[in-house]
N, C-alpha and C positions, 0 to 999 in steps of 0.2 A: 257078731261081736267078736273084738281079737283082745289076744291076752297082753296085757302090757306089765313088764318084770320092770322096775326101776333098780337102778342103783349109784352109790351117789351118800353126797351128805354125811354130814355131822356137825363139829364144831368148829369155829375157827373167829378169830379176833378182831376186831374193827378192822376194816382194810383191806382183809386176806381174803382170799378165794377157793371156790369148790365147785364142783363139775359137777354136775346131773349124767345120767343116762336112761334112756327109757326102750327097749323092745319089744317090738309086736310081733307075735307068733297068733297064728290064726287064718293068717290072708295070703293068699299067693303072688298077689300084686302090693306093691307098695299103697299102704295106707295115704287116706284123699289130706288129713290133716294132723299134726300132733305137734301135741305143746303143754305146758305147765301152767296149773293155779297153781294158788298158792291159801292157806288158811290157817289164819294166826286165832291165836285162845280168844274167844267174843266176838268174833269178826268173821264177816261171809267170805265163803271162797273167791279168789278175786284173779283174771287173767295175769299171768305175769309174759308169756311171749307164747309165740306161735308159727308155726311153717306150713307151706303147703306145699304138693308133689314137688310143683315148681320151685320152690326153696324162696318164695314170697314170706318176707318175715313181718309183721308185728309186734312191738312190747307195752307192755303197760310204760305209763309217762315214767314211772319211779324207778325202771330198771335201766330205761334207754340210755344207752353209752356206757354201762357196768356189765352187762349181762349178754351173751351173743345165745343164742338158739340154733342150731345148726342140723343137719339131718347125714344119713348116709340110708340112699332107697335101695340096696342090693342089698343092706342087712336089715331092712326093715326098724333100725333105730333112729332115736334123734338123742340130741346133745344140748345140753346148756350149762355154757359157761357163765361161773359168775365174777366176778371182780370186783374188788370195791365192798366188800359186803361191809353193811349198816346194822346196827342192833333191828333196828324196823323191819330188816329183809326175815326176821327170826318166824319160821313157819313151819309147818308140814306142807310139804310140795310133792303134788301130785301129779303123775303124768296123763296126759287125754290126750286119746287117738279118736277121731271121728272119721269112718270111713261109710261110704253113702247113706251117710244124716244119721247112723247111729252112734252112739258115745258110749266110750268107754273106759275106762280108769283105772289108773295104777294103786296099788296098796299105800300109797304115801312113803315120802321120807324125810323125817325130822334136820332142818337145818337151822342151826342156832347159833346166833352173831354176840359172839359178848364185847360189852366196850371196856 
């Protein structure tokens, strides 16, 4: 299991934007997958995007075209930009690295969209 440090987040107002960061320390090799849920107050944690070594991306339907994910494998980080943010994007976002079939998870960081 690797350590993943986030940092990242706060507040910001309809519209406007804010960067995630996430690092894994633990693995000598570049971790197999990482990427962000996300979990808002009454509500399950839910994917928001995701990368693999190969910098194959997915995002959830609600982020696509406001949010990029991005990685750099020599610092063993990834990235997610947000843009566009919505009161609805308002969550604690977690980072998850999954390197061969284990999971593992960032402390959270509170991002909070006011309109």
């Amino acid at each position: 299991q690797v350590q993943l440090v986030e940092s990242g987040g706060g507040s910001v107002q309809t519209g406007g934007s804010l960067a995630l960061s996430c690092t894994a320390s633990g693995s000598i090799v570049p971790v197999d997958f990482m990427g962000w849920y996300r979990q808002a107050p009454g509500k399950q944690r839910e994917l928001v995007a995701r990368i693999t070594i190969n910098e194959h991306t997915n995002y959830a339907d609600s982020v696509k075209g406001r949010f990029t994910i991005s990685r750099d494998n020599a610092k063993n980080t990834a990235y997610l930009q947000m843009n566009n943010l919505k009161p609805e994007d308002t969550a604690v976002y977690y980072c998850n690295a999954n390197q061969r079939g284990v999971n593992s998870w960032g402390q959270g960081t509170q991002v909070t969209v006011s309109s």
